[in-house]
C-alpha positions in Angstrom: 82.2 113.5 100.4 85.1 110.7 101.4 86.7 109.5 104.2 88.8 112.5 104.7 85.3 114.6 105.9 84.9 112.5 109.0 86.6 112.8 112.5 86.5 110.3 115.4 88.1 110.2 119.0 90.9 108.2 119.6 91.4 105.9 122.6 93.2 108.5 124.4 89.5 110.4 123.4 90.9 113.0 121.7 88.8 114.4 118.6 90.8 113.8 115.4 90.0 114.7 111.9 90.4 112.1 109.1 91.8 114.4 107.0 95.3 114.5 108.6 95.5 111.3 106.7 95.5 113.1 103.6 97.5 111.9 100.4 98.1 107.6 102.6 96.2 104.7 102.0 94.0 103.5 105.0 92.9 100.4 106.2 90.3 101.1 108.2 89.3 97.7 110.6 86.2 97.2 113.4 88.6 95.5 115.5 87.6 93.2 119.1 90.4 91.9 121.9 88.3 88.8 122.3 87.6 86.8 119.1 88.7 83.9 117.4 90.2 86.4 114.6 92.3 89.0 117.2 95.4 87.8 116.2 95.0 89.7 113.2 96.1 92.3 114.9 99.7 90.8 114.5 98.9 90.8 110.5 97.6 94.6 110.8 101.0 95.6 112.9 102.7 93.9 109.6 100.7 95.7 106.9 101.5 99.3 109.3 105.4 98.4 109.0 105.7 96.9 105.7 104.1 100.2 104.1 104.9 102.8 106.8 105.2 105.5 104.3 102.1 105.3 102.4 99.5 103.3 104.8 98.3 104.2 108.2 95.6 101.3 110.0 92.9 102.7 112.0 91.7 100.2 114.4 87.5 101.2 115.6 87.2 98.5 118.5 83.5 97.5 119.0 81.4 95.6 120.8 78.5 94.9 118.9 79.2 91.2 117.8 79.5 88.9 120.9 80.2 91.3 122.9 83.5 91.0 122.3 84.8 94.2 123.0 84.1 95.0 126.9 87.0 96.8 128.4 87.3 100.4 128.4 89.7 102.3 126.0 92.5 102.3 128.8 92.0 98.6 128.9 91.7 97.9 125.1 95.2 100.3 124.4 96.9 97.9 127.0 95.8 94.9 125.5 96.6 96.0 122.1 100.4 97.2 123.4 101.3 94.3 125.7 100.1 91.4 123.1 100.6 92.8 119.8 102.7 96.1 120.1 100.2 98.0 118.2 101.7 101.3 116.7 99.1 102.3 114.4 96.1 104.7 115.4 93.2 103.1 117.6 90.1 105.1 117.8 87.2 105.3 121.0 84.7 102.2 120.6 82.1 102.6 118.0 79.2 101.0 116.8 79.4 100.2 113.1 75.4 98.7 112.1 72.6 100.3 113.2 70.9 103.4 114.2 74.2 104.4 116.6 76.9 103.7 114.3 79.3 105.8 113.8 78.8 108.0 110.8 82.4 107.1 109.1 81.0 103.3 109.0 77.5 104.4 107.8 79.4 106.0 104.7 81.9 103.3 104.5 79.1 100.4 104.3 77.1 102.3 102.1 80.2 103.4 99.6 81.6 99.8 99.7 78.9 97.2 100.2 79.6 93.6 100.8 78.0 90.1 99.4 74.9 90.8 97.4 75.4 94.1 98.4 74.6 93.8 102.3 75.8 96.9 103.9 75.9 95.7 107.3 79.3 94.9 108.9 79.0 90.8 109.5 81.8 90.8 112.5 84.3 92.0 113.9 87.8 92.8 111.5 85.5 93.9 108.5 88.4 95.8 106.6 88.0 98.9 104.2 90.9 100.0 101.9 91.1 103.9 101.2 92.9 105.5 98.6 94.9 108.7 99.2 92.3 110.7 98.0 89.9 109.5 100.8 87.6 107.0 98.3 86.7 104.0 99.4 88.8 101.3 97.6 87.7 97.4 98.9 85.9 96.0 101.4 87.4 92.6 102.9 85.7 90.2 104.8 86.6 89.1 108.4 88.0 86.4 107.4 90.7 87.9 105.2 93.8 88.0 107.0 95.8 90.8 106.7 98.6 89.6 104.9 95.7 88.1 102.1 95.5 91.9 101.5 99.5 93.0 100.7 98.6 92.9 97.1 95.8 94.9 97.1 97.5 97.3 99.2 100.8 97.3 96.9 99.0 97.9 93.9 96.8 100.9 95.3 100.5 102.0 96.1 102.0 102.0 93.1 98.5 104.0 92.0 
């Protein structure tokens, strides 16, 4: 099993399989239009541009820490659009702990645990790197900025 055996619904709510993104890198990132660490999205946008040809981000809004992430998908693509010119796939909200997570972030937290090997997600912008093959790569902290990450994501480029 890897990353490439899930599907989700994008914000337009169309079903999508994983697998389309078959043979690129992902980042995939829990991501919230009202925290203190949104403005990643600007770093994310970066990361989508600077390796357009062999990473894709998938943003998963959620609302599960803070409630951070109220509006509706309509609202949260026109947020992401008018502030930060998001280009890179954003998926329907999901949950990511818990009994109602989404089942790609109960594989991802259990494939790539964080500190002292806590699979919960501690807040929004928990960031996963996939390799091309759909295996779970790193797990980055909130915290890390996006552009904290280029290196990581170069060298799982260059394989």
């Amino acid at each position: 099993m890897n990353v490439h055996d899930f599907s989700a619904r994008d914000i337009t709510g169309r079903e999508r399989k994983l697998a389309e993104f078959s043979g690129k890198l992902l980042l995939i990132v829990n991501t919230a239009s009202a925290c203190g660490l949104t403005p990643q999205y600007a770093g994310l946008e970066a990361l989508q541009k600077r390796f357009k040809d062999d990473l894709v981000v998938l943003g998963f809004p959620c609302n599960q820490f803070g409630a951070q992430e109220p509006g509706s998908e309509a609202e949260i693509a026109s947020f992401c659009d008018t502030n930060f010119k998001v280009s890179f796939p954003m998926f329907s909200k999901v949950e990511v702990n818990g009994d109602g997570a989404h089942p790609l972030y109960k594989y991802l937290t259990h494939e790539v645990p964080g500190i002292l090997g806590t699979e919960a997600i501690k807040w929004n912008f928990t960031k996963f790197l996939i390799g091309r093959d759909g295996t779970p790569l790193a797990r980055f902290a909130p915290i890390t900025k996006p552009e904290e990450i280029e290196d990581d994501i170069a060298k799982a480029v260059r394989g």
